[in-house]
ZATORNU-672497 format. One line per 10 residues: number of its first residue (from 1); for each residue x, y, z of C-alpha. Coordinates in pm, 1 decimal. Layout:
% residues N
NUM> X/Y/Z | ...
This chain:
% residues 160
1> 6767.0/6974.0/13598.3 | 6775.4/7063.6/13229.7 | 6613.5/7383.6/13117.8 | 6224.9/7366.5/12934.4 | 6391.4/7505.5/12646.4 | 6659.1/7149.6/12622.5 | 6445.2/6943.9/12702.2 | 6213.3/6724.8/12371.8 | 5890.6/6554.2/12381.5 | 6020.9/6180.4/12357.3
11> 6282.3/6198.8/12605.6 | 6345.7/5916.8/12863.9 | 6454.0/5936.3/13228.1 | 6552.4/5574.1/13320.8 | 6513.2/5699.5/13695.4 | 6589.0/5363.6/13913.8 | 6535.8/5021.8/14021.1 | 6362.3/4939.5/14334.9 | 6326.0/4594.4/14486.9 | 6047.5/4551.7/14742.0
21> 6140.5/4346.4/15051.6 | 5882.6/4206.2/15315.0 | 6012.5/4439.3/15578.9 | 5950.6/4726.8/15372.8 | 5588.5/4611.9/15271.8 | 5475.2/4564.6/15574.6 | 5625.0/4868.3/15729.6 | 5476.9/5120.8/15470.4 | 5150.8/4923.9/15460.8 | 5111.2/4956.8/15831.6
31> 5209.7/5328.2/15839.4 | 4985.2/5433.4/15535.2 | 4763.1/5183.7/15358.9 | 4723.8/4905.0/15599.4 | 4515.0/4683.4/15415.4 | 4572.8/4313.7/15538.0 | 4707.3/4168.0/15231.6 | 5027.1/4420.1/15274.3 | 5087.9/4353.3/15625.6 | 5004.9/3976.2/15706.8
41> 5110.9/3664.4/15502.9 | 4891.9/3428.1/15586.7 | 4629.0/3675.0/15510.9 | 4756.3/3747.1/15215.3 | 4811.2/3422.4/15083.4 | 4444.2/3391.5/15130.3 | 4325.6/3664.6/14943.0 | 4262.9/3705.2/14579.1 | 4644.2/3872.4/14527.2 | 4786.0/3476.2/14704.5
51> 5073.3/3645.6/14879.2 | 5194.8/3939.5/15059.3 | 5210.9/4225.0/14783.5 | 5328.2/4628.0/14826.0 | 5059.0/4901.0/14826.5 | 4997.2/5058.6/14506.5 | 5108.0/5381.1/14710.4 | 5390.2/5206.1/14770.1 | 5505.6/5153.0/14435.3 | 5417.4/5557.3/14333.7
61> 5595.8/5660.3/14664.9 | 5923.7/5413.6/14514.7 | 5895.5/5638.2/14189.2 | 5914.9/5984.7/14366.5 | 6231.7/5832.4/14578.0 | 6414.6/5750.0/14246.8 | 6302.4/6073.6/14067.8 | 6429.7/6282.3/14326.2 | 6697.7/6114.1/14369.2 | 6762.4/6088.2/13965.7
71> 6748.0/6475.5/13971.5 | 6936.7/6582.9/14238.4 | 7229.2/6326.7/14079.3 | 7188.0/6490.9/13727.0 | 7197.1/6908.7/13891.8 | 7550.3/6813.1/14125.4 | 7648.3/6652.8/13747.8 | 7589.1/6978.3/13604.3 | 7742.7/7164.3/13908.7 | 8019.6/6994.0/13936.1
81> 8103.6/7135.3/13502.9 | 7961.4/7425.8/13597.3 | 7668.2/7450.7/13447.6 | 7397.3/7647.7/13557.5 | 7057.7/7456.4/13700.2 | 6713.6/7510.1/13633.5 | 6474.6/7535.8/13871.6 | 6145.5/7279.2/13875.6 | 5831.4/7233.0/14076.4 | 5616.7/7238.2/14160.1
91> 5376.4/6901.9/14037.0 | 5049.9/7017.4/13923.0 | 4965.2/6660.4/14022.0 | 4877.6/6356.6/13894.4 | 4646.8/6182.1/13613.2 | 4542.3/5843.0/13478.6 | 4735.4/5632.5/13763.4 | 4686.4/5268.1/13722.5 | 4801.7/4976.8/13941.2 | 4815.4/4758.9/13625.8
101> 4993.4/4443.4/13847.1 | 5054.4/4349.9/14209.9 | 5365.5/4415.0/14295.2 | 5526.9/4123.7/14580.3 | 5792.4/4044.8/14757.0 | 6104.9/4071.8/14556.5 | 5977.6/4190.0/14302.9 | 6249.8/4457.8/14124.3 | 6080.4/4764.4/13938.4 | 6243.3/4989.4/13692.2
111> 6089.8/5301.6/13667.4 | 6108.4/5511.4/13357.7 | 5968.9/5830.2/13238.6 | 5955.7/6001.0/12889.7 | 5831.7/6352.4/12801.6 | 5514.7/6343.0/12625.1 | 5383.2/6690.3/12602.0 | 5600.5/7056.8/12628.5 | 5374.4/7357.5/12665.0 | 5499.5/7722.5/12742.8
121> 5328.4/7844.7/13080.0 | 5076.4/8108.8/13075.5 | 5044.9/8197.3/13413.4 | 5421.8/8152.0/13524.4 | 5661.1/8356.7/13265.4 | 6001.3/8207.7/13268.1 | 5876.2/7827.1/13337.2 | 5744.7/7573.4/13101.2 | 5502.2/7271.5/13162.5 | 5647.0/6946.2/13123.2
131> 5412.2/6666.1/13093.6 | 5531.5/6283.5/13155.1 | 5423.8/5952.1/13099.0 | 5554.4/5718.6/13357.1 | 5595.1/5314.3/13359.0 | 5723.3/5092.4/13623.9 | 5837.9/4762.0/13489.9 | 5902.8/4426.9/13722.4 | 6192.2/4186.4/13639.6 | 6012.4/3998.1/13369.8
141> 5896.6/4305.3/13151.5 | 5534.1/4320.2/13303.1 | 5413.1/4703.3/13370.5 | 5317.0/4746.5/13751.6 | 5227.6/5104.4/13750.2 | 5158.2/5393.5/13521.7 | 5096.8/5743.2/13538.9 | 5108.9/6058.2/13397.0 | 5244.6/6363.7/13561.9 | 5316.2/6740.8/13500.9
151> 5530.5/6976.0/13668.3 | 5681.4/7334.9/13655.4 | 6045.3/7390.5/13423.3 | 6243.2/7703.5/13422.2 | 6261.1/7853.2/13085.7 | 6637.1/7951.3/12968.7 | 6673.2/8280.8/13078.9 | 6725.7/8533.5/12757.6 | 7103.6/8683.9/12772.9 | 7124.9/9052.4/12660.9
């Protein structure tokens, strides 16, 4: 992870594709959200989404997969150069979520998220508040999801 003070309002993490399989659908649908338009087809087709589509909490749980996984590959990047890593976290949560699409069955969403707001934290010295905006995109350029987020960033530490 990239220090607050390297880091610029405007900068994009392209974090991962996902493609949502039936399996999968129903599987996380029946553990967490299950609603019968994730779990059963004929159901589904039935309903006003026509076919079996993922849980909106499906598609944000995709995201944190990717992120994690996004910034776990970028700190063993730095490691491996020897570079030190800052530390992040935690989320103060999230805002303005919208399921903007249905997402179904192989369907393949890129997730991306850009800084939109750097603040200095008052109540944690050393850390920053990053704030970001982000977009999940299907195969054919429609958005799916959106949200914004904001979460903890080590500040630089000052050298003597």
């Amino acid at each position: 992870m990239k220090y607050f003070d390297d880091i610029r309002i405007g900068d994009v993490l392209m974090t991962g594709r996902h493609v949502f399989n039936a399996d999968e659908i129903k599987s996380f649908a029946r553990r967490f959200d299950p609603q019968l338009f994730h779990i059963d087809e004929e159901e589904a087709a039935r309903s006003h989404f026509g076919a079996l589509c993922a849980s909106g909490w499906h598609t944000a749980a995709a995201w944190m997969r990717l992120f994690v996984d996004y910034r776990r590959a970028e700190s063993d990047a730095a490691r491996a150069l020897g570079e030190a890593i800052a530390q992040s976290g935690p989320a103060l949560g999230f805002r303005d979520l919208k399921w903007l699409k249905p997402v179904y069955v192989g369907d393949a969403i890129d997730y991306k998220s850009e800084v939109s707001e750097l603040r200095v934290s008052n109540s944690r010295p050393g850390f920053g508040l990053m704030t970001i905006l982000t977009t999940g995109v299907n195969q054919n350029g429609v958005a799916v999801i959106s949200f914004v987020s904001t979460t903890f960033v080590e500040r630089r530490p000052e050298t003597p």
